[in-house]
C-alpha positions as CSV (number, residue, x, y, z in Angstrom):
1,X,-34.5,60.9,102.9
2,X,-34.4,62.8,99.6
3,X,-36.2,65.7,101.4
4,X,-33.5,65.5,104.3
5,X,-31.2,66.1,102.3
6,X,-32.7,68.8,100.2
7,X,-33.5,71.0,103.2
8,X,-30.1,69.9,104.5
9,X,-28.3,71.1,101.2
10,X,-31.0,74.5,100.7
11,X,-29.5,75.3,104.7
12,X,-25.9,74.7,104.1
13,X,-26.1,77.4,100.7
14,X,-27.7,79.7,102.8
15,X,-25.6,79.7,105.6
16,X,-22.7,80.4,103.0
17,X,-24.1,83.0,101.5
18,X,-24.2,85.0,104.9
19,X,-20.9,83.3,105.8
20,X,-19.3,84.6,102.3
21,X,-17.9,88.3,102.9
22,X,-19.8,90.7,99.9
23,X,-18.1,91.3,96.7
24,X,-17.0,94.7,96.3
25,X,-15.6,96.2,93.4
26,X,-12.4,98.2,94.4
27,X,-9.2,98.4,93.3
28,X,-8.0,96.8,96.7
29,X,-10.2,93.9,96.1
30,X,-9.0,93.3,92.3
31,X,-5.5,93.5,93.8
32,X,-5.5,90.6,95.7
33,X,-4.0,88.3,92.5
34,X,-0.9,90.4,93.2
35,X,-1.1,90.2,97.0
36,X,-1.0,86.3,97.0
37,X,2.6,86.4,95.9
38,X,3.4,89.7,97.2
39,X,2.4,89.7,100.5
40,X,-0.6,91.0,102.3
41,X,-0.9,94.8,101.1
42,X,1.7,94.3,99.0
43,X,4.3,93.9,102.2
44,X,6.8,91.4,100.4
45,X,6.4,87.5,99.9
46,X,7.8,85.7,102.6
47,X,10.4,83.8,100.3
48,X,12.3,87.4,99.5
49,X,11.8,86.5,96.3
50,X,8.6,88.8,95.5
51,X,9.5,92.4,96.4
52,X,7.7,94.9,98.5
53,X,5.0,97.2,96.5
54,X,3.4,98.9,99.5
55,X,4.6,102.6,99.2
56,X,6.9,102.3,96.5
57,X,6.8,105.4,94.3
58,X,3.8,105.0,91.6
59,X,6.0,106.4,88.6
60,X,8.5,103.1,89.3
61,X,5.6,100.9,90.2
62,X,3.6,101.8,86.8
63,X,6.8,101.4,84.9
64,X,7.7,98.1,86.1
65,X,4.1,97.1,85.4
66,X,4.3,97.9,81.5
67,X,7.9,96.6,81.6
68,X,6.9,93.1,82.4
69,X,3.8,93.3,80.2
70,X,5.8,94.9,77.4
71,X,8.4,92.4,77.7
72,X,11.4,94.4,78.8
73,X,11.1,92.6,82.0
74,X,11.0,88.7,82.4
75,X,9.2,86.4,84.2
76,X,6.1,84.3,82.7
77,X,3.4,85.1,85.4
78,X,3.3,88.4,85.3
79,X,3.6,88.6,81.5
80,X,0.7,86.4,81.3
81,X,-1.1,88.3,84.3
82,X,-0.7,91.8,83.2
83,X,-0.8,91.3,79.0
84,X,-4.5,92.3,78.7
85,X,-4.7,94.6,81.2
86,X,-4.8,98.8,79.3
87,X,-2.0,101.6,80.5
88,X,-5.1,103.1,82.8
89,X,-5.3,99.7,84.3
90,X,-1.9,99.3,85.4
91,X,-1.8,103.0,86.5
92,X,-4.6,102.7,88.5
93,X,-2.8,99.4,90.3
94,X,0.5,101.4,90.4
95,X,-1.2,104.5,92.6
96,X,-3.3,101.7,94.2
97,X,0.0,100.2,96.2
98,X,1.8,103.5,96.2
99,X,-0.5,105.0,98.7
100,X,-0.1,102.2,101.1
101,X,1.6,103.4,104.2
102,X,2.7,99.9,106.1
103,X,6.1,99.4,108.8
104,X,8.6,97.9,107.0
105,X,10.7,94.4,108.4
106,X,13.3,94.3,110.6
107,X,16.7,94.3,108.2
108,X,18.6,91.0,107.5
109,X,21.7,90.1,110.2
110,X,24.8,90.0,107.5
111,X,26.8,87.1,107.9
112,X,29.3,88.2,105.4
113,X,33.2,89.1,106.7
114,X,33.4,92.4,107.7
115,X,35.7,93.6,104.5
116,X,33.0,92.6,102.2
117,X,29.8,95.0,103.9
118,X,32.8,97.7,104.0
119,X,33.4,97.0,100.2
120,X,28.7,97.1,100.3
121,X,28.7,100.2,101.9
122,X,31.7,102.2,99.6
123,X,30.1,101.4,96.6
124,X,26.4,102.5,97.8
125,X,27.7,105.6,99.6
126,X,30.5,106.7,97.4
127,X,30.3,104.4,94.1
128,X,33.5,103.4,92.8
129,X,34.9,106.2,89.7
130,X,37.6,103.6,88.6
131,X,34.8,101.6,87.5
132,X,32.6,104.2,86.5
133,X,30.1,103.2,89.0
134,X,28.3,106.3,90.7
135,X,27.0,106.0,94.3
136,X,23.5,104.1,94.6
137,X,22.7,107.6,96.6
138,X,23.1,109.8,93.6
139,X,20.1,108.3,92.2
140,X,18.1,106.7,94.7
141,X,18.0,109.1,98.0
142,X,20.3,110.6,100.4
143,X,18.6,108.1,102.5
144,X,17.9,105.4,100.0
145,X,14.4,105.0,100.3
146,X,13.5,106.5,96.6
147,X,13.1,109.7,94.9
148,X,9.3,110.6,93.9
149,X,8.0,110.3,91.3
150,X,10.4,107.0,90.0
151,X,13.1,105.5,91.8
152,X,12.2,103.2,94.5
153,X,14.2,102.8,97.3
154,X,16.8,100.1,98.3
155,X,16.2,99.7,101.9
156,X,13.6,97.2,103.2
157,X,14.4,95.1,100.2
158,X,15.8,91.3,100.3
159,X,19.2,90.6,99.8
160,X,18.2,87.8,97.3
161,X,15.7,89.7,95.8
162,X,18.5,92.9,95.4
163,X,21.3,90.3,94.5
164,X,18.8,88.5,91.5
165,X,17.9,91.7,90.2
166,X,21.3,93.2,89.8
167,X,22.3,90.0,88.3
168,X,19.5,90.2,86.1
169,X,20.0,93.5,84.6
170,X,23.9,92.3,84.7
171,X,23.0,89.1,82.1
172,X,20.5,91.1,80.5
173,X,17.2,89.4,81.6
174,X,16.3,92.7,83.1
175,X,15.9,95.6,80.8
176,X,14.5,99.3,80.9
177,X,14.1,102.0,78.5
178,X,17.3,103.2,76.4
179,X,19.6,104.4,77.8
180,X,19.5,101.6,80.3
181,X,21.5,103.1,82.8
182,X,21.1,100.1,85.5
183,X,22.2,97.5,82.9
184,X,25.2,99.8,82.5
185,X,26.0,100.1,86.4
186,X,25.3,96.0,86.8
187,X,27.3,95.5,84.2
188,X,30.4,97.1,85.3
189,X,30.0,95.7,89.3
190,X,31.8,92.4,89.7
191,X,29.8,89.5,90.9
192,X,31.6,89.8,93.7
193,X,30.3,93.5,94.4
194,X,26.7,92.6,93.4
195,X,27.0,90.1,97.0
196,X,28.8,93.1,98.7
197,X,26.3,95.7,98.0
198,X,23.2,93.7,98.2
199,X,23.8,92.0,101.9
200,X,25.0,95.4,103.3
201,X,21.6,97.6,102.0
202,X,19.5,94.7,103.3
203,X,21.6,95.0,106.5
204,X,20.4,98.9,106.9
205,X,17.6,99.9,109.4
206,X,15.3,102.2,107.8
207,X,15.2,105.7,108.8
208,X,12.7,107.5,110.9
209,X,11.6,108.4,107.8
210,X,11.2,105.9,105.7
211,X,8.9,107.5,102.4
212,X,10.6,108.7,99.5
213,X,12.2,112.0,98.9
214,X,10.2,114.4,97.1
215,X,13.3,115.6,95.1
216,X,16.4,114.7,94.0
217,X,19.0,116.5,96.0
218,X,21.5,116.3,92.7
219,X,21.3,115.6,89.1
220,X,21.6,111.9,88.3
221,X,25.3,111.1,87.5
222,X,24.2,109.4,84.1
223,X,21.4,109.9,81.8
224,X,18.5,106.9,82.4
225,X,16.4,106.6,79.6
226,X,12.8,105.2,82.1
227,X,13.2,109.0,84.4
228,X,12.2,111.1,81.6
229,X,9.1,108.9,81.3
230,X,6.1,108.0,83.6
231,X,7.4,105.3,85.1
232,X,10.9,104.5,87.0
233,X,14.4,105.2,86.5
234,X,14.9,101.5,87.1
C-alpha cells in the first residue's frame, strides 16, 4: 500500500510539473500582482474602483507609482506593495503598461437629469472662469485621452473611480508635487460639480483615436508642480 501510494504521489508531481506553465522572468510576468486588482493587462478592475493602466502615458504612470510609494498618495496596499521597489523598478513597470495597446469599454449610460451632464460637459469643455476652474481640455487633450509624456486621459475611466479621485484630491487624501494644481481645481468644484463632471466624461465614447496626444495644443492654464517632472501632471 505504502508503495501505491508512493508511485501514485511521484505521478501526480510529475504530471504537475508538465501541467505547470514555465516561469519566465519578464516584466509582464512580475506584473501580474498589479493585474489581479487591475484587470487583465491592466484593462480596469471590474468594481470601477481600480483604474485602467493599459496605455496610459508612462510619465503619469511612473509618477503615480512613486506618489503612492512616497506617500503623497494614499491607500495601504500599494504603499506596502511598491515601498521596496527602486525608481528603475517602478519605471520599468510604468513603460511596461504604457505600451499596452488594448480596446477600451463601452462608456457608462448616465442616469443623471439632463441639466446636470449639461453642467459635466461646460465645465470639461469650457471650465468655469467665475470659479477659476479652466477646462479639463486645457490640460488633458483636445480629445481627453492625455497628453504624452504625463497627463492621462479622462475618457474610458469610471465614474466612481473619477468621482473618488476628485474628492480625494478635494479633502486632501490625494496629493502631487507643489504646486498642486489638481488639489487647487478640486478644491474650488462643488460637490455637486465633482458628480456633474465625472458621470458626463464616463458617458463619452472614445474617439477613433483613442492614444494620447503627442503635444499639448496650448500652455496649461495654471502652473502644475508633477509636469515639469518625470512623472504626471496629476
Amino acid at each position: 500500500m505504502r508503495k501505491l501510494a508512493i508511485t501514485l504521489l511521484a505521478a501526480g508531481l510529475a504530471f504537475c510539473a508538465q501541467a505547470a506553465p514555465p516561469f519566465e522572468d519578464t516584466i509582464a510576468q512580475r506584473s501580474l500582482a498589479c493585474t489581479a486588482c487591475h484587470g487583465k493587462e491592466g484593462r480596469a478592475g471590474p468594481d470601477g474602483y481600480y483604474p485602467r493602466l493599459a496605455g496610459k502615458p508612462a510619465g503619469y504612470l511612473y509618477n503615480q507609482l512613486l506618489n503612492f510609494r512616497d506617500g503623497r498618495r494614499h491607500y495601504g496596499l500599494m504603499g506596502r506593495l511598491l515601498d521596496p521597489l527602486s525608481d528603475a523598478y517602478l519605471m520599468e513597470m510604468a513603460g511596461y503598461f504604457a505600451s499596452l495597446d488594448l480596446p477600451y469599454p463601452a462608456p457608462q449610460p448616465a442616469s443623471l437629469p439632463q441639466e446636470v451632464l449639461q453642467r459635466g460637459r461646460t465645465l470639461t469643455l469650457h471650465g468655469d472662469s467665475q470659479a477659476k476652474v479652466p477646462a479639463c481640455v486645457q490640460c488633458h487633450g483636445e480629445r481627453l485621452t492625455g497628453v504624452q509624456p504625463n497627463t492621462p486621459g479622462l475618457l474610458g475611466v469610471s465614474r466612481d473611480y473619477l468621482n473618488g479621485q476628485l474628492g480625494a484630491w478635494r479633502s486632501g487624501q490625494r496629493r502631487a508635487h507643489a504646486p498642486d494644481c489638481m488639489a487647487r481645481i478640486a478644491r474650488a468644484l462643488r460637490p455637486e460639480d465633482i458628480t456633474a463632471v465625472a458621470a458626463w466624461l464616463a458617458a463619452q465614447p472614445l474617439p477613433s483615436d483613442p492614444h494620447p496626444a503627442q503635444a499639448a495644443a496650448q500652455p496649461l492654464p495654471m502652473e502644475c508642480g508633477s509636469a515639469a517632472r518625470t512623472g504626471g501632471a496629476s
